[in-house]
C-alpha positions in Angstrom: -14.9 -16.8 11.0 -14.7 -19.0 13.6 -14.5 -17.6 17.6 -13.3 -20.7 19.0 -10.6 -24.2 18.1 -10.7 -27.3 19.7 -7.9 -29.5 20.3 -7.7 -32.8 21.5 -10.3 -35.9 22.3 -13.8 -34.7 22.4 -14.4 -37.3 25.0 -12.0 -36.0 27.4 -13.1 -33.5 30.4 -13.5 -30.1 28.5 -11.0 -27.0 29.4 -12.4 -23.8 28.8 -8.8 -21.2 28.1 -9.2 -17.3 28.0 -6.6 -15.1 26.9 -5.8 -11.5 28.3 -6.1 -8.2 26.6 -4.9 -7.8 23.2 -4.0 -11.5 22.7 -6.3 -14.3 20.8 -7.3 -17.8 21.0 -3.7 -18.6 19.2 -2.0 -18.0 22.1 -2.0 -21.5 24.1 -0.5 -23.2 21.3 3.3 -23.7 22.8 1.0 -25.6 25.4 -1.7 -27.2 23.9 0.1 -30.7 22.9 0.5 -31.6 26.2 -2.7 -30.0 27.5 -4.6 -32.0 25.0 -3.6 -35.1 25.8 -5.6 -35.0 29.2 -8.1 -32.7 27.7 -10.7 -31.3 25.3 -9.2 -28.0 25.1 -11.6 -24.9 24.0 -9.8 -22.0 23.0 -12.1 -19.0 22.8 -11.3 -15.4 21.2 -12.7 -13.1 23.9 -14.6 -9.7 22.1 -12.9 -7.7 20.2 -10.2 -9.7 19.7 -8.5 -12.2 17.4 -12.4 -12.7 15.2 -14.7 -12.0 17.5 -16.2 -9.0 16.7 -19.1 -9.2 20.0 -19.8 -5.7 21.2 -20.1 -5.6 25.0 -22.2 -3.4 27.2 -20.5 -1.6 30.2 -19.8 -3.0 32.3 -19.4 -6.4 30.3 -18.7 -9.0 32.4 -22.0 -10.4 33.4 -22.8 -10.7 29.1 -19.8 -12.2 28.3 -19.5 -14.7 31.3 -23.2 -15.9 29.7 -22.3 -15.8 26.0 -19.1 -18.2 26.9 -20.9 -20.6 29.4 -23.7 -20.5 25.9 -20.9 -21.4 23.8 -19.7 -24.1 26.0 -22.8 -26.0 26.9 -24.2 -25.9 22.8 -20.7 -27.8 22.6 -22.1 -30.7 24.6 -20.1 -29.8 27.8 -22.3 -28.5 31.1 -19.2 -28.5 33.1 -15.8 -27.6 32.3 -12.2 -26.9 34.1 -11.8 -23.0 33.3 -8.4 -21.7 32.9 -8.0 -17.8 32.8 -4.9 -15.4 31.8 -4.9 -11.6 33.1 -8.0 -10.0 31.2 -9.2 -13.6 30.7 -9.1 -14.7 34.5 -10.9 -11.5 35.2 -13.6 -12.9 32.9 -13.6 -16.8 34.2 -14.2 -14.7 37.8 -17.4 -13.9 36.6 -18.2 -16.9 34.9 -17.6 -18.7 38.3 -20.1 -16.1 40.1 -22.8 -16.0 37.8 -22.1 -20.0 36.3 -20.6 -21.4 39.5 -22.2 -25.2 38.7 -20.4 -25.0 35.9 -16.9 -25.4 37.3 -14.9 -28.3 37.5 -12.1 -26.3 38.5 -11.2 -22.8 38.3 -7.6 -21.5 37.8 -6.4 -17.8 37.5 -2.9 -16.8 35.9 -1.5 -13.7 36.7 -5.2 -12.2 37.0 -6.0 -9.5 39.7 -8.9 -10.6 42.3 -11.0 -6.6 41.9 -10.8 -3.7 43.5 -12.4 -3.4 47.3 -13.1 0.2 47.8 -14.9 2.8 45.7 -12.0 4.7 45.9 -9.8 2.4 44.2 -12.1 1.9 41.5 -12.3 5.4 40.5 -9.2 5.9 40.5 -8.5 2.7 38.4 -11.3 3.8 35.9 -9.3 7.0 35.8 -6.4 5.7 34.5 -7.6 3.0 32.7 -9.4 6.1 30.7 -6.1 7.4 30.1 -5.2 4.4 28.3 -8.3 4.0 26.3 -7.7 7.6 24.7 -3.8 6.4 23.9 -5.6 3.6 22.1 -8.2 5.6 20.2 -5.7 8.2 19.2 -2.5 7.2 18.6 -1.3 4.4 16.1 -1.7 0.6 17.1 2.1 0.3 17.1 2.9 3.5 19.1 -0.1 1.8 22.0 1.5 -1.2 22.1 5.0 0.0 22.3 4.0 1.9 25.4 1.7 -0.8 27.1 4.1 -3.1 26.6 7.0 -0.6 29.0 4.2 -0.8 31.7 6.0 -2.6 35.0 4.5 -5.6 34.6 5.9 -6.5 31.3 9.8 -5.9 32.6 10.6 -9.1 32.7 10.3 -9.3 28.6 13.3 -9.0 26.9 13.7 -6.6 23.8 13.1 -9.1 21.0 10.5 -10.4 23.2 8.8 -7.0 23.1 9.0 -6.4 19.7 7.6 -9.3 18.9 4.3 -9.1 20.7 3.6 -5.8 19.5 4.1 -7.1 15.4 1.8 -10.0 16.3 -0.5 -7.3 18.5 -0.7 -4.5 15.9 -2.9 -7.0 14.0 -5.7 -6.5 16.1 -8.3 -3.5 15.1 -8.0 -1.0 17.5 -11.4 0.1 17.7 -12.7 -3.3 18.4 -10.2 -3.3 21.1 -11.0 0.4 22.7 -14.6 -1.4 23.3 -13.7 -4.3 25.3 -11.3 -2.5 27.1 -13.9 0.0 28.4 -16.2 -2.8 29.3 -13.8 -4.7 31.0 -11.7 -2.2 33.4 -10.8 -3.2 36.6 -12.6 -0.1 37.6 -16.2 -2.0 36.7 -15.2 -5.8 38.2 -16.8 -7.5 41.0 -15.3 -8.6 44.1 -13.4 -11.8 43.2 -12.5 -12.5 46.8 -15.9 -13.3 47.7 -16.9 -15.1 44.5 -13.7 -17.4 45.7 -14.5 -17.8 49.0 -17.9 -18.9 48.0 -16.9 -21.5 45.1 -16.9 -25.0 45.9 -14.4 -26.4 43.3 -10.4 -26.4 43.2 -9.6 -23.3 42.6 -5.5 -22.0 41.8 -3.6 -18.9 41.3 -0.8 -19.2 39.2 1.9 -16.7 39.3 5.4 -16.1 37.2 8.6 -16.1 40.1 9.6 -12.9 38.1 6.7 -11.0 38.4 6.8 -9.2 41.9 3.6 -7.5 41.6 1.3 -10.7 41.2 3.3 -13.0 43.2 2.6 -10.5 46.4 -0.9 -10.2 45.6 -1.7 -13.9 45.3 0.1 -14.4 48.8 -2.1 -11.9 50.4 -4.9 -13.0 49.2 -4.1 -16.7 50.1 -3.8 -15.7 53.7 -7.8 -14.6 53.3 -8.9 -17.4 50.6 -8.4 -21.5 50.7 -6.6 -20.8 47.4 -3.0 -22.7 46.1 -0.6 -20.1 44.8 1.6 -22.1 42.2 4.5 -19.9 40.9 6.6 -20.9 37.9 10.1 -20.7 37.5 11.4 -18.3 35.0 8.5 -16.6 33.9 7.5 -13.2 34.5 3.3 -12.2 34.0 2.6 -13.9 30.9 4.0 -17.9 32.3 2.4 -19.5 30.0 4.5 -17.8 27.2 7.5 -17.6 28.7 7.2 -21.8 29.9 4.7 -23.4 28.2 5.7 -26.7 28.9 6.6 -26.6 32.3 3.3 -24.3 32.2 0.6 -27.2 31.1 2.5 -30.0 33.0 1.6 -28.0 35.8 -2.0 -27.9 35.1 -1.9 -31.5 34.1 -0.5 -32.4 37.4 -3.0 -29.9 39.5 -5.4 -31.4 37.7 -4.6 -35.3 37.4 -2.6 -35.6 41.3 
């Protein structure tokens, strides 16, 4: 089955989108007719996810930031604008260290920068461990009802909620448990310096509802020549909660 759909003009600049954890390459569609008009738009499942079934090493990133640029480039497009959500901008991170020629333009939403100290790291691994038991124990429904009460997500409303974890449970949670491990916070590189060191445009977008991120991304502007866009009415996941106002954002970023 395939890994990846393309929308849009073939001949127009390529834009590489990456989903976060537990979602698919389904999940820019509320965005994708406006996206596509301005360009070739390559949604790709990331492992374990949606039907990509790629088993990664641990840590992950470097393997899968190589299998995706691969992908990319067979498609006929050396250089692409990447677009990144949570889990997803965690992995364009490490495409733009490893593949930095590659970039047109590199934009994170709602996607955390790494860890600095060893300290932090452990203790992230810790209780991303925590987690990865949850998942390899308990039922996909029971997981998702709880990751889904985390802080972050408060900003969903109940039917909201319950809908994400019917469309979620889908996914096999196995395939999930391994990508998950490979891809902790705990294990990622210093995104700070990859950023400081990356010659294209680079943006963080943030939801105005979600307090967590939109602090983060401002202290982290003060240290990076980053733009910090926030959309209105949108908590972590913007481009679900505004998906229009969400791509005519990137459209304009992208086309001033």
């Amino acid at each position: 089955m395939p890994t990846i759909k393309r929308y849009g003009d073939t001949a127009l600049p390529a834009l590489v989108l990456l989903h976060g954890f537990l979602g698919s390459k389904e999940d820019w569609q509320a965005s994708l007719p406006i996206l596509s008009q301005y360009f070739h738009c390559i949604c790709i499942d990331l492992p374990g996810h949606g039907e990509n079934d790629q088993i990664l090493p641990s840590p992950g990133f470097e393997v899968l930031a190589q299998t995706i640029v691969d992908k990319v480039i067979k498609l006929g497009y050396p250089q692409f604008h990447l677009l990144g959500y949570s889990l997803g901008g965690r992995v364009a991170l490490h495409i733009a260290k490893f593949h930095p020629q590659a970039l047109l333009s590199l934009m994170l939403e709602s996607a955390h920068l790494g860890l600095c100290s060893t300290r932090d790291k452990q203790a992230r691994l810790k209780h991303d461990q925590k987690w990865a038991d949850k998942l390899d124990n308990m039922q996909i429904t029971d997981f998702l009802a709880q990751w889904y009460q985390q802080p972050v997500f408060a900003d969903l409303q109940d039917s909201a909620r319950e809908q994400l974890i019917s469309i979620r449970s889908k996914n096999d949670p196995q395939a999930l448990l391994h990508c998950f491990r490979s891809t902790s916070l705990g294990l990622q590189g210093n995104g700070q310096k990859v950023l400081k060191q990356l010659h294209c445009p680079r943006y963080m977008l943030v939801g105005e509802q979600d307090s967590k991120f939109s602090k983060l991304a401002l202290k982290w502007q003060e240290k990076i020549d980053m733009s910090v866009i926030s959309i209105p009415n949108s908590g972590h996941n913007t481009h679900k909660a505004q998906p229009q106002m969400f791509a005519a954002r990137i459209v304009q970023l992208l086309y001033p």
